[in-house]
PAVEX-860517 format. One record per residue (C-alpha): residue number from 1; residue in one letter; chain; x, y, z. Coordinates in steps of 0.05 Angstrom, whole numbers, plus 32768, in hexadecimal, padded with zeros to 4 digits. Example, Ala and Ser with C-alpha at 12.3 -4.5 7.8 and 13.67 -1.06 7.14 Angstrom:
<atoms>
ATOM; 1; A; A; 80F6; 7FA6; 809C
ATOM; 2; S; A; 8111; 7FEB; 808F
</atoms>
This chain:
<atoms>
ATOM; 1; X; A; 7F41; 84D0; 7B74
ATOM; 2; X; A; 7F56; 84E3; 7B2A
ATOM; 3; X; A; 7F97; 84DC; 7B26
ATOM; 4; X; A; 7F91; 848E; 7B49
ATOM; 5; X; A; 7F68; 8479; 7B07
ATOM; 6; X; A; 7F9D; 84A3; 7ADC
ATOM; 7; X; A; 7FCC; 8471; 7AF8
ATOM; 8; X; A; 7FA5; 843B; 7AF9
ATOM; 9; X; A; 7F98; 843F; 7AB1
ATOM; 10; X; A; 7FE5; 8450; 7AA2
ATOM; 11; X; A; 7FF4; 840F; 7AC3
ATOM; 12; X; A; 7FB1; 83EF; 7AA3
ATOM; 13; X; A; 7F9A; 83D9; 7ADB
ATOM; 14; X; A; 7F51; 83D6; 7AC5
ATOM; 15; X; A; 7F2F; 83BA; 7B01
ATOM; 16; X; A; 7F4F; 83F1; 7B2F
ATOM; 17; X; A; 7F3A; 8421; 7B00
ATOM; 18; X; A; 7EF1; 8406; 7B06
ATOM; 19; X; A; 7EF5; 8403; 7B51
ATOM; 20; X; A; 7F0E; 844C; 7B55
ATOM; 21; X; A; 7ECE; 8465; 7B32
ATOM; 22; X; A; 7E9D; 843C; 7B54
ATOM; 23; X; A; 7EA2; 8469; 7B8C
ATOM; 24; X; A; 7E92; 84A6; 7B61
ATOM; 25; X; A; 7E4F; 84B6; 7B78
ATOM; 26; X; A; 7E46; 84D9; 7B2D
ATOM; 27; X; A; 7E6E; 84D0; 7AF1
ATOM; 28; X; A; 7E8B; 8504; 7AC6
ATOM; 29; X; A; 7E9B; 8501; 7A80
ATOM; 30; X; A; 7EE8; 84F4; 7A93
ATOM; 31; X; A; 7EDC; 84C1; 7ABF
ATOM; 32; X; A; 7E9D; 8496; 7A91
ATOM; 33; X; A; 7ECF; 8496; 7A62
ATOM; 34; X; A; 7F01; 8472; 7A93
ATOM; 35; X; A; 7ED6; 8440; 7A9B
ATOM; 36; X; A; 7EBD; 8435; 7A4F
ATOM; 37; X; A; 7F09; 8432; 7A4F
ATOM; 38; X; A; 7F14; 83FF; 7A83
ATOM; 39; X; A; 7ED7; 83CF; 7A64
ATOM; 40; X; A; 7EE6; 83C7; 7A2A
ATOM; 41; X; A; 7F30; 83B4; 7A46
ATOM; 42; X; A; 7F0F; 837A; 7A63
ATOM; 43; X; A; 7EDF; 836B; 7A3B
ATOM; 44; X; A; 7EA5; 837C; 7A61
ATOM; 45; X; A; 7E77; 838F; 7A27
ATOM; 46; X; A; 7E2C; 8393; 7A4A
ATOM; 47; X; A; 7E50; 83BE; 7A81
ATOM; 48; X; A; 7E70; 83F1; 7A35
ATOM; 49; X; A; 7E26; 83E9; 7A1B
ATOM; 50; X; A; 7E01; 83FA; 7A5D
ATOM; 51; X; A; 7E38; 843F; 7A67
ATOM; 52; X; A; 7E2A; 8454; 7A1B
ATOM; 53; X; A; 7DDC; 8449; 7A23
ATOM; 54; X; A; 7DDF; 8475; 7A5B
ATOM; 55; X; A; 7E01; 84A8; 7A36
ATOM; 56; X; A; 7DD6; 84AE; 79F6
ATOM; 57; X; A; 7D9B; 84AF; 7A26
ATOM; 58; X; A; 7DB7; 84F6; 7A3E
ATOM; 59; X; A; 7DCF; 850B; 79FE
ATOM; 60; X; A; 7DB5; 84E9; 79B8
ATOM; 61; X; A; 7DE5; 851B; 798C
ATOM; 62; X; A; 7E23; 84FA; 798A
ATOM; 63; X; A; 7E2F; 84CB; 7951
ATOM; 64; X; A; 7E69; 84AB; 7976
ATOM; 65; X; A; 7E48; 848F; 79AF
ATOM; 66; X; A; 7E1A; 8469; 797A
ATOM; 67; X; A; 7E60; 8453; 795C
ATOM; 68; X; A; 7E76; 8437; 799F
ATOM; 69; X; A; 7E3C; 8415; 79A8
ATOM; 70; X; A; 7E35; 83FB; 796A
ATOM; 71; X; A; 7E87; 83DE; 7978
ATOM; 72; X; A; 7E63; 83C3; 79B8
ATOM; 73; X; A; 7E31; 83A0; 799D
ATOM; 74; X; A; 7E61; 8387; 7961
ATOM; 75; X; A; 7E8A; 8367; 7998
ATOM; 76; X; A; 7E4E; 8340; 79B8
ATOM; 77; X; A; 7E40; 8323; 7971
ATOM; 78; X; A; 7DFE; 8350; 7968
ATOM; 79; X; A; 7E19; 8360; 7926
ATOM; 80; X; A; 7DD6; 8377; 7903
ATOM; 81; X; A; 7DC7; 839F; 793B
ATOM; 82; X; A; 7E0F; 83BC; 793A
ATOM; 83; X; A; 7E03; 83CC; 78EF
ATOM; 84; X; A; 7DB9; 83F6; 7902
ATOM; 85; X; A; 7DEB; 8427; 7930
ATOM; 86; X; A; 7E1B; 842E; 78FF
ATOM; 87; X; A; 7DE8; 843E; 78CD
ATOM; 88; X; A; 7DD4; 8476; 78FF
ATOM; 89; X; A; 7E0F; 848D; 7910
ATOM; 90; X; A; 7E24; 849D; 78BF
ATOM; 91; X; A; 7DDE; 84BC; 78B7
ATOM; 92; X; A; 7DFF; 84F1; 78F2
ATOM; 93; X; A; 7E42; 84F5; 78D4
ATOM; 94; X; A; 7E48; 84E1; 788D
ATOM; 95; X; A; 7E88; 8506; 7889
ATOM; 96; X; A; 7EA7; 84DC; 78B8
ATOM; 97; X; A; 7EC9; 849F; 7895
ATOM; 98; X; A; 7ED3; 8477; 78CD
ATOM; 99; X; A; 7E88; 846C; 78DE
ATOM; 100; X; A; 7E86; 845A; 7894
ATOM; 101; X; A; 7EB8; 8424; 7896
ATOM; 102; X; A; 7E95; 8401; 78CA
ATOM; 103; X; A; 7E4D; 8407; 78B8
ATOM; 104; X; A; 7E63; 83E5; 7876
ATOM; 105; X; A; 7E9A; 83B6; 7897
ATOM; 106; X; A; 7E5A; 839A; 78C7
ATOM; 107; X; A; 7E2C; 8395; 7880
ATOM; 108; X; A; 7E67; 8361; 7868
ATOM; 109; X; A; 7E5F; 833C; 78A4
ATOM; 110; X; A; 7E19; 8335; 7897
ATOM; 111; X; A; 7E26; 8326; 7853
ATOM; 112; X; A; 7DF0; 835D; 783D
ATOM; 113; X; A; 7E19; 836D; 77FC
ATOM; 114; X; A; 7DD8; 8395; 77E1
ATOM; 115; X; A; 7DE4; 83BD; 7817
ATOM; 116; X; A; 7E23; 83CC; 7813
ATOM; 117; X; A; 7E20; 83E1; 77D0
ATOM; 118; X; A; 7DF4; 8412; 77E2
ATOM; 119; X; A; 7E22; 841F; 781C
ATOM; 120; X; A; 7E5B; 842A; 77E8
ATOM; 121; X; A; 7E2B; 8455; 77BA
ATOM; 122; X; A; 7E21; 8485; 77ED
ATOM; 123; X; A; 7E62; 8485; 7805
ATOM; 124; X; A; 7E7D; 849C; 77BD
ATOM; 125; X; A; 7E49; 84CC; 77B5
ATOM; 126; X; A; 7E6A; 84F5; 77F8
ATOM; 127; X; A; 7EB2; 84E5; 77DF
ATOM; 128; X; A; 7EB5; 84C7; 7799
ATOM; 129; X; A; 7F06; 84BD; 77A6
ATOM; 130; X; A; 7EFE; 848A; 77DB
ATOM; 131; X; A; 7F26; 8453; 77D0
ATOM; 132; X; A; 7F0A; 8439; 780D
ATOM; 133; X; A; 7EC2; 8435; 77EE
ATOM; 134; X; A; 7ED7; 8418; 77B8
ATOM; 135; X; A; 7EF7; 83DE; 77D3
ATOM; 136; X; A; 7EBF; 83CE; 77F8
ATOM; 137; X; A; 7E96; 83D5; 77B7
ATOM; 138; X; A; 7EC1; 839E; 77A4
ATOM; 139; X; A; 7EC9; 8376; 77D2
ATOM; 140; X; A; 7E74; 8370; 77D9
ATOM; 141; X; A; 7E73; 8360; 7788
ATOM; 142; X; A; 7EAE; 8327; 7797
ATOM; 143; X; A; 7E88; 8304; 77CB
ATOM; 144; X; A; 7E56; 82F5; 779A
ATOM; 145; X; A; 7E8C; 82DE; 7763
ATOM; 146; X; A; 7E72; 8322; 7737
ATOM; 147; X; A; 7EC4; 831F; 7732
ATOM; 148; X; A; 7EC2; 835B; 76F1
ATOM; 149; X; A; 7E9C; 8393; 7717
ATOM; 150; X; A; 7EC4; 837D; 7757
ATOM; 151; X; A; 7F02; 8383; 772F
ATOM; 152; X; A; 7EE2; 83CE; 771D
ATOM; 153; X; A; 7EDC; 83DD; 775A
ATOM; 154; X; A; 7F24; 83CA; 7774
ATOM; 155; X; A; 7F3E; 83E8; 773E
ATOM; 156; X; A; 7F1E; 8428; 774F
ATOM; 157; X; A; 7F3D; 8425; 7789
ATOM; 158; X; A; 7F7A; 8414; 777E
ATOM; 159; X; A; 7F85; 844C; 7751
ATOM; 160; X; A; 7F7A; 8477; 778A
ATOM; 161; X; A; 7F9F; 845C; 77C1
ATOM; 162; X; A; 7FD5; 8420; 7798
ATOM; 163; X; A; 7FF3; 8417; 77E2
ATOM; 164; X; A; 7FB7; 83FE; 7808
ATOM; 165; X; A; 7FD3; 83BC; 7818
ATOM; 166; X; A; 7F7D; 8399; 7817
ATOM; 167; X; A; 7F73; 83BB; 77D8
ATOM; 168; X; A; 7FB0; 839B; 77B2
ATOM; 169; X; A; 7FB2; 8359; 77D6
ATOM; 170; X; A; 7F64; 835A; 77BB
ATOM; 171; X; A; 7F7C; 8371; 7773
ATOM; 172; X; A; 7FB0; 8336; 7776
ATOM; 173; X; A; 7F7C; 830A; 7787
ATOM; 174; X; A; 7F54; 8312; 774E
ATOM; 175; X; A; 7F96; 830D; 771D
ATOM; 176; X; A; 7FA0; 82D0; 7741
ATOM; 177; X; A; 7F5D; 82BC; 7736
ATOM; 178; X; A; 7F62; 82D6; 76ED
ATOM; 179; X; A; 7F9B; 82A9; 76E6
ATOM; 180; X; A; 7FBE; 82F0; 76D6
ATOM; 181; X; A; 7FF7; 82DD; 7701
ATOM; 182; X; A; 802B; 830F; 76E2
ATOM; 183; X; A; 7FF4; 834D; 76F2
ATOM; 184; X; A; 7FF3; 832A; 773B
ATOM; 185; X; A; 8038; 8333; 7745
ATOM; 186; X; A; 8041; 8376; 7727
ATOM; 187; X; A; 800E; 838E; 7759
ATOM; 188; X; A; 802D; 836B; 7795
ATOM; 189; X; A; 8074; 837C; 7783
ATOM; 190; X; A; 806A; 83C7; 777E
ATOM; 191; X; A; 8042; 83C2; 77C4
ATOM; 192; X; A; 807F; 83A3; 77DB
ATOM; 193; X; A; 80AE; 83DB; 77D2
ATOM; 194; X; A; 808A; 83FE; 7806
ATOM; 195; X; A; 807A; 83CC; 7835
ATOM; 196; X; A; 8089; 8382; 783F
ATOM; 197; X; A; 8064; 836E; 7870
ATOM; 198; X; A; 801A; 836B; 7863
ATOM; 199; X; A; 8009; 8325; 7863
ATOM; 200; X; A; 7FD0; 8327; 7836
ATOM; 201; X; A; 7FF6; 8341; 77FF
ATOM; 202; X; A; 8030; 8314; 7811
ATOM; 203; X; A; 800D; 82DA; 7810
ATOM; 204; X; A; 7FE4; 82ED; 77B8
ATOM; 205; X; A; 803B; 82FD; 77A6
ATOM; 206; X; A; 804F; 82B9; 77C1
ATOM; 207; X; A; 8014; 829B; 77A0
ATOM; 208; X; A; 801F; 82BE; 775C
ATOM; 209; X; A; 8065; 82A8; 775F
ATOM; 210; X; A; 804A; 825C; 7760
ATOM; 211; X; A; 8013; 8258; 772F
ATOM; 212; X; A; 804F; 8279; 7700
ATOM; 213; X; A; 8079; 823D; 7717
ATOM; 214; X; A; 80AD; 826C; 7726
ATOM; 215; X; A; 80B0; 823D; 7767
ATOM; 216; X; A; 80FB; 8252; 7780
ATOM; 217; X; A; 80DB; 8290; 7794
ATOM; 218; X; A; 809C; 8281; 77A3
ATOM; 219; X; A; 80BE; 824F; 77DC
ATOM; 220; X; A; 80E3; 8290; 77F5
ATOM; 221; X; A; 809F; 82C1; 77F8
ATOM; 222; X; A; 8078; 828A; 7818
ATOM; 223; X; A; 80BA; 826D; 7849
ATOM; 224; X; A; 80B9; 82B1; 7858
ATOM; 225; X; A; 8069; 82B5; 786D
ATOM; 226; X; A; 8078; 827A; 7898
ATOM; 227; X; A; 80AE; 82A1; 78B5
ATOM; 228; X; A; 8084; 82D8; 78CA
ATOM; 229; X; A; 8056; 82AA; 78E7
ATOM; 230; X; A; 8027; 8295; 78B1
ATOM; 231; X; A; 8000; 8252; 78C5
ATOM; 232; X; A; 7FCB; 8251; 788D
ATOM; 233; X; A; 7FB4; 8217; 7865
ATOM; 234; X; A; 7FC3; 8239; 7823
ATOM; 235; X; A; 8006; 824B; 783F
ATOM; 236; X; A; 801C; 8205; 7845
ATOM; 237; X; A; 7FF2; 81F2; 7808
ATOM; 238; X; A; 801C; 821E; 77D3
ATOM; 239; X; A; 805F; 8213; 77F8
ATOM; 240; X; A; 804D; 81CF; 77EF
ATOM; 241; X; A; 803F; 81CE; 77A7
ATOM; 242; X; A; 8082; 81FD; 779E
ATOM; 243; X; A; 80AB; 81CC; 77C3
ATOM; 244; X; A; 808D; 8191; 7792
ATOM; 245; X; A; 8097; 81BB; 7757
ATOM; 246; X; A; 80DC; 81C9; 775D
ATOM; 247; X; A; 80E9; 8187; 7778
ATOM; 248; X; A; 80FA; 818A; 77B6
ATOM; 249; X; A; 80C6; 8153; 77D5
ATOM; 250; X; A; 80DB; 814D; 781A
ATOM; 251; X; A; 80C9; 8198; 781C
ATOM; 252; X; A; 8085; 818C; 77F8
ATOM; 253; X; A; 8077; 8151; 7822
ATOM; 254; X; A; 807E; 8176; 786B
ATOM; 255; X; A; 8053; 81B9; 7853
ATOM; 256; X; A; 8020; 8193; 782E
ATOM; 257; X; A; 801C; 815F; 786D
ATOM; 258; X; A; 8005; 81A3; 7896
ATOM; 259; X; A; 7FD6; 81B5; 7863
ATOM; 260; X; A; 7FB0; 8175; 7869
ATOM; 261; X; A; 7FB4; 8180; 78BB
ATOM; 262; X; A; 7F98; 81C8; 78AD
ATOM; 263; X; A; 7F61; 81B1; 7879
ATOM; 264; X; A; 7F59; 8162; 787E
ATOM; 265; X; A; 7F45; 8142; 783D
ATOM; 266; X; A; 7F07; 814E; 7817
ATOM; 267; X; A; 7EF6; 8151; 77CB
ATOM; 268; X; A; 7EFA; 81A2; 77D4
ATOM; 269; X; A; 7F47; 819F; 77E3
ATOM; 270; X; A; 7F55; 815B; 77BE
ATOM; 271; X; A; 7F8E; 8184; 779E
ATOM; 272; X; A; 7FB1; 8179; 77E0
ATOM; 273; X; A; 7FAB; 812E; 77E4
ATOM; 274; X; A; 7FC3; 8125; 77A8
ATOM; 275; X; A; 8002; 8153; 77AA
ATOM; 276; X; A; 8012; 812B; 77F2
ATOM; 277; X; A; 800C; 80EC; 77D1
ATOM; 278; X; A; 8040; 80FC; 7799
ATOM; 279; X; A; 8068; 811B; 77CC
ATOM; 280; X; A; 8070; 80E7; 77F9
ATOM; 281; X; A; 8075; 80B0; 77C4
ATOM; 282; X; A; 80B9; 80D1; 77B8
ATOM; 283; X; A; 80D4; 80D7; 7800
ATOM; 284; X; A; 80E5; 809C; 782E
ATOM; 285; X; A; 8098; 80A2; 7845
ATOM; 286; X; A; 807F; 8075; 7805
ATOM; 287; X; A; 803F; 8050; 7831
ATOM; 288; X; A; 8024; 8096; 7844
ATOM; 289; X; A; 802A; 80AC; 7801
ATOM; 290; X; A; 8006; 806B; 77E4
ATOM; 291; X; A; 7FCE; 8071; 781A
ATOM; 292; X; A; 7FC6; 80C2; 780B
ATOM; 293; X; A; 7FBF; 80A5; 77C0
ATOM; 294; X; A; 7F8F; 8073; 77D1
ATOM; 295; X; A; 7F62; 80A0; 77FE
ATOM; 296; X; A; 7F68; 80D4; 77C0
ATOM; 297; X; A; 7F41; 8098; 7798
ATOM; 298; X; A; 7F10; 8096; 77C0
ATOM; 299; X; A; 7F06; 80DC; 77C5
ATOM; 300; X; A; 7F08; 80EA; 7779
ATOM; 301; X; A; 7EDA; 80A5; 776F
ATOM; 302; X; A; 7F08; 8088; 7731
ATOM; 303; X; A; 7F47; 809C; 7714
ATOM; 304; X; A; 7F44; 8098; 76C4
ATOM; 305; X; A; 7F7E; 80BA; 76A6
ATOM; 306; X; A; 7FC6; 80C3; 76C4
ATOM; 307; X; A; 7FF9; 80EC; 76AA
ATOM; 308; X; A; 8037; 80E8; 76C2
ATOM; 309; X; A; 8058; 812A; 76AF
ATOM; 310; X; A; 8087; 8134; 76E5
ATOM; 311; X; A; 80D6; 813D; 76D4
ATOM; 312; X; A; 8116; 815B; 76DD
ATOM; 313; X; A; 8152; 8166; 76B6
ATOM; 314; X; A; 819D; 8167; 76E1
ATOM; 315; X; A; 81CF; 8186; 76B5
ATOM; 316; X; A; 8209; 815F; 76B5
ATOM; 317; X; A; 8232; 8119; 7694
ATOM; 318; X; A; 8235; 80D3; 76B5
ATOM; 319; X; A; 827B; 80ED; 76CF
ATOM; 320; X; A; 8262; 8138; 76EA
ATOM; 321; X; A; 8227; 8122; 770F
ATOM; 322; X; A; 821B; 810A; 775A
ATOM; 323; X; A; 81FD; 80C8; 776D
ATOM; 324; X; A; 81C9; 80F0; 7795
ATOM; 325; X; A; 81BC; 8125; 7751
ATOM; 326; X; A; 81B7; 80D8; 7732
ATOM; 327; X; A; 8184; 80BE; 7761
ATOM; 328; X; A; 8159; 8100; 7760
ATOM; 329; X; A; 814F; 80F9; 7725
ATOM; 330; X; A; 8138; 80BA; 7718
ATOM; 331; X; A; 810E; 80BC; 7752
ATOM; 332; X; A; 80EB; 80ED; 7730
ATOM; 333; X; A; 80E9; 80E2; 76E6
ATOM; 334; X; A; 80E2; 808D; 76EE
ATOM; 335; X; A; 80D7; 807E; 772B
ATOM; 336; X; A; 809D; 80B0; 7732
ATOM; 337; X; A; 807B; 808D; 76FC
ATOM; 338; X; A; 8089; 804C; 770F
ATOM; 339; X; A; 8067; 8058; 7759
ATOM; 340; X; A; 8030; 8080; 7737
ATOM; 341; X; A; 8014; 8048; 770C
ATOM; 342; X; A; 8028; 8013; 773C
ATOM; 343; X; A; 7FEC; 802D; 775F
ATOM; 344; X; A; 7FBE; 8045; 7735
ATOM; 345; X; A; 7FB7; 800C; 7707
ATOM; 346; X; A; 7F94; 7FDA; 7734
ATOM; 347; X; A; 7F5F; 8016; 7736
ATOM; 348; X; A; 7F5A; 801F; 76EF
ATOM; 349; X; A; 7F51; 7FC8; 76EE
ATOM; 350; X; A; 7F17; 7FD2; 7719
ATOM; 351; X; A; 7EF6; 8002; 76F2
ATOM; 352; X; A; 7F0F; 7FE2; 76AD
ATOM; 353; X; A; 7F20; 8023; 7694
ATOM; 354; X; A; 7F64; 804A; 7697
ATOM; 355; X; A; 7F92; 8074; 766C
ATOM; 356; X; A; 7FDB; 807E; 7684
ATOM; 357; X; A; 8005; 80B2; 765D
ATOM; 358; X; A; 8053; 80B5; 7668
ATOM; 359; X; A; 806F; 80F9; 7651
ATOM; 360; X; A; 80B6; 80E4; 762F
ATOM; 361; X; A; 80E3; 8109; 7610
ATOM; 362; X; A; 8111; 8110; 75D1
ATOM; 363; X; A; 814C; 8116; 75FD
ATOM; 364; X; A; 813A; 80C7; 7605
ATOM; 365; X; A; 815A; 80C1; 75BB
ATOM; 366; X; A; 8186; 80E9; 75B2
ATOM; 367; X; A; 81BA; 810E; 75E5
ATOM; 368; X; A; 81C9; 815B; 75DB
ATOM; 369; X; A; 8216; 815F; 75D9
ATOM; 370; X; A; 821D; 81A0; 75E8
ATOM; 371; X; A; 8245; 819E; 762E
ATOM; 372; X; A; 8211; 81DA; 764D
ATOM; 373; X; A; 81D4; 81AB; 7634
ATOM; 374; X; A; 81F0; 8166; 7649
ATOM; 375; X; A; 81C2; 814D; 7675
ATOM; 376; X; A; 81D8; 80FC; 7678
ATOM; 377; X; A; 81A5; 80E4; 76B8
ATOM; 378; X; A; 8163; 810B; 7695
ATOM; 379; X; A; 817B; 80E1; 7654
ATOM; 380; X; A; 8180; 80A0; 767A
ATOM; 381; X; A; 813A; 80A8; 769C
ATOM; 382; X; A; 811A; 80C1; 7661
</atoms>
């Protein structure tokens, strides 16, 4: 009965649907596709593959059945043999885009970046104003860190299509990576006028915002990612870095604790360690901050140089400011240094070797009067 599958499906009630058919002596086209319908629903992919086999054995001319095989096959992990059926299915339909995007989405997976080139290549030569083609073109030349003709190539296509949210958050990347942080944001920002909530291009703003140590707002963008329920290790990373940069270490300290929890410590994100330990050297958590310190020794071997660099600068007179705008301070621009070397000398003992440079200041001489420059704690610690 028909209409008891229509309302099975309605109500997706999968397994009535394929209990319904079962009793079909013969299937129709209407009613195979019920049940391709109601497999893939649950997942049952050799039961899809077996239904689509059967269907290209009676008819080999449809290029989508190859396609939905191909998505069946993708789905077991038979990715290379996924990628053969796509090929086919494109050689039937070349106009059609979609087939396209997934023979060349299921060469990346196979990291055949020759391949997709040539993918690409032919795309172009069918429609040379894909923007689609040419974001894959570079996206194949940045795997392989060719980052100038992958920049080519996501220029191209961002020149066609500037509100592709994977096309700019891959331009941004490469500012980012460029260290052309004010390119990165001028991309990102005129996404965002459209749209706010692609993630990927959320996530190259935030970041462009912080490696310009514009950190105020780089705390929003990424508070913001969290928000929407961002849990990534670079996520917590740069929110971390933004809280220690504007000084706010209680906020650096709690982000750059779930960094560690996302990527534990090793010499690729030593960065991490290290921004922990300073963090939590200036927070009522001192010991974890001295053993993230220590464990950053070990991981970097020696430490030879130290720079302590770190300061702030409270506007305001002995009478203006509060003990807590007092205290902040300090903590930061003497206290920091004193906690720093405390434990890095005894390491530089060991190795006999060591250079520590404190970054002082003029303002350590001489006082500007000028009431909108008096800044009496930043003289004091200087």
């Amino acid at each position: 009965d028909k209409e008891i599958v229509r309302q099975a499906l309605a109500c997706k009630d999968y397994d009535r649907v394929i209990e319904e058919t079962n009793r079909a002596d013969t299937l129709d086209a209407e009613c195979r596709e019920w049940r391709l319908q109601a497999f893939r629903a649950l997942g049952r992919w050799t039961d899809v593959r077996n239904l689509l086999e059967e269907a290209l054995a009676a008819d080999t001319t449809q290029a989508g059945v190859y396609a939905d095989l191909a998505d069946c096959y993708r789905q077991q992990g038979n990715v290379r043999k996924a990628s053969g059926l796509y090929a086919h299915a494109v050689r039937m339909a070349p106009e059609v885009d979609y087939l396209r995007r997934r023979y060349v989405q299921s060469l990346l997976s196979l990291e055949d970046y020759a391949q997709v080139r040539k993918a690409c290549h032919d795309w172009l030569s069918h429609d040379s104003l894909s923007a689609e083609a040419y974001r894959f073109l570079g996206q194949s030349f940045e795997a392989v860190d060719s980052l100038v003709p992958a920049f080519l190539g996501y220029r191209a296509a961002y020149r066609l299509d500037s509100l592709d949210a994977q096309t700019v958050a891959r331009v941004a990347n490469i500012f980012n990576s460029s260290e052309q942080y004010e390119d990165a944001l001028e991309v990102t920002e005129k996404y965002r006028l459209t749209d706010t909530t692609s993630l990927d291009v959320n996530r190259q703003n935030a970041k462009a915002y912080c490696l310009l140590e514009r950190y105020p707002e780089a705390i929003r963008r990424y508070e913001a990612l969290k928000q929407a329920g961002d849990r990534s290790f670079l996520t917590y990373y740069y929110l971390g870095v933004s809280y220690y940069g504007d000084n706010w270490f209680y906020g650096a300290y709690d982000n750059l604790k779930e960094a560690l929890k996302k990527a534990p410590p090793s010499p690729a994100n030593i960065h991490t360690l290290v921004y922990f330990a300073r963090a939590a050297s200036r927070t009522s958590w001192k010991d974890e901050g001295v053993k993230a310190m220590e464990k950053a020794m070990e991981q970097f071997g020696s430490v030879e140089i130290l720079l302590n660099a770190a300061g702030i600068a409270i506007p305001g007179s002995v009478e203006t400011l509060s003990a807590e705008e007092w205290d902040k301070a300090m903590n930061t621009n003497l206290k920091g240094i004193y906690l720093t070397a405390k434990y890095v000398i005894p390491h530089m003992r060991e190795k006999k070797y060591g250079k520590i440079v404190n970054i002082a200041s003029i303002n350590a001489i001489v006082a500007d009067k000028a009431p909108q420059l008096v800044r009496h704690v930043y003289n004091a610690s200087k």
